[in-house]
N, C-alpha and C positions, 0 to 999 in steps of 0.2 A: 804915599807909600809906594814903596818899588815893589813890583811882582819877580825883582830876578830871584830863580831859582825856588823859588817857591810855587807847591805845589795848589788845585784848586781848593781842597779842604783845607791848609795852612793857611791861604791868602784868605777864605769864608774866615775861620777860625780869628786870625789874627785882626781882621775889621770889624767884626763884634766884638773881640777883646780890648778893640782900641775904644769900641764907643763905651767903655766901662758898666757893659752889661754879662752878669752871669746867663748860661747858657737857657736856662726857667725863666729867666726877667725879658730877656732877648724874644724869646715864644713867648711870653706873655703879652708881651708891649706889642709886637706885628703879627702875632695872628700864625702862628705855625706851631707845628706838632714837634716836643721835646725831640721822640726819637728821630723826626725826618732830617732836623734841624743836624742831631749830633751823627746822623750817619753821612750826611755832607761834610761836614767834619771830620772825621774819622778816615774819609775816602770809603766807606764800606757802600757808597750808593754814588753814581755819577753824576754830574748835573741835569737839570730837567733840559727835555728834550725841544720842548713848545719854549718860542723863543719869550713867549709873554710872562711864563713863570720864572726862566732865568731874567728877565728883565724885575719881575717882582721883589725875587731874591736880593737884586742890587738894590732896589730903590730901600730895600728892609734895610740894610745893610747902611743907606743912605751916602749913597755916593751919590758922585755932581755928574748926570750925563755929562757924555763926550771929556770927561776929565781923564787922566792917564790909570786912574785906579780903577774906573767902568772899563777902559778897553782892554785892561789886565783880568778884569774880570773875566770880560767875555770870552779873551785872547785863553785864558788858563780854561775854562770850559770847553770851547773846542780842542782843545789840546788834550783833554781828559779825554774826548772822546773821540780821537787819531783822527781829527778833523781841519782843515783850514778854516781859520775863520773867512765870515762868508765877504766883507770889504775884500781879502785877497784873494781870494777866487775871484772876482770881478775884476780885476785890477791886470789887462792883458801885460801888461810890462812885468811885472812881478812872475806873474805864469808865466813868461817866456824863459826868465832865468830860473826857475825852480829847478828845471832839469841839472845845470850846471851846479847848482847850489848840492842838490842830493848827491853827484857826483863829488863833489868835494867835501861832504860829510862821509861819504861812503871811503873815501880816500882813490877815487878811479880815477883817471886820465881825463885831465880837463884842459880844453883851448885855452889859451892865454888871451882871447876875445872873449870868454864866456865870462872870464875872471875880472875882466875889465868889467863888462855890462853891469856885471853882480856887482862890483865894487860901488860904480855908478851909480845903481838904483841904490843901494845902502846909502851914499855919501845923498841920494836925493835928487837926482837930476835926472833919474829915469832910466838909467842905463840904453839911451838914445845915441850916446856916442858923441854928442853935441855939449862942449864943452859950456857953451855960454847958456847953456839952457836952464829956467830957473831952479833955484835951490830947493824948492818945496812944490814939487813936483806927485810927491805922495798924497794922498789927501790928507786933510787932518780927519782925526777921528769923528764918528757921528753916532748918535746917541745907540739905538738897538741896531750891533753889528747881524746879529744871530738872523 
């Protein structure tokens, strides 16, 4: 399942609706509290802060580490809470375009080298500038980003 556009209690919501559990059965079966459960859902509470209970949350939820719907996961929980996930904050290539990125969300005056870089590390090659340099230059994802 894609996480575009979708927020972190839709994407909680929508993977325990896919494991064809009501929201009782779902806290029944892994061990959580009705209300904590449905205010994650709701967005009335944000995800946990200790990366071991948002890693809990997933495994309830039973996702495949390191699969595209754990890093959605974690990717929307930091995001809930005006956060980087922690893989890109480590990731000095990434941090060096974020500048030009927020600039071009913000719509400000951006070098037309900043836009290249940026394009670069999107397209996967690091935004190094080095044309022949490998395609998967990002990392792949790894099990607890948080």
């Amino acid at each position: 399942m894609k996480g575009d556009n979708l927020t972190f209690s839709e994407f909680f919501n929508s993977k325990r609706l896919s494991m064809g559990l009501t929201l009782r059965r779902f806290c029944a079966n892994k061990g959580y509290d009705v209300a904590y459960i449905s205010r994650l859902e709701n967005g009335l509470m944000a995800p946990p802060e200790d990366p071991e209970k948002l890693k809990a949350l997933a495994f309830a939820l039973e996702l495949e580490e390191s699969s595209i719907d754990w890093v959605t996961f974690f990717d929307l929980a930091a995001t809930v809470k005006g956060k980087l996930p922690e893989d890109l904050k480590r990731d000095t290539r990434i941090m060096t375009v974020l500048p030009a990125f927020y600039r071009t969300i913000r719509k400000k005056d951006i070098a037309k080298t900043d836009i290249d870089k940026l394009i670069k590390l999107l397209k996967g090659n690091g935004g190094s500038g080095d044309e022949n340099e490998s395609q998967n230059t990002i990392p792949e994802p790894k099990g607890n980003r948080t």
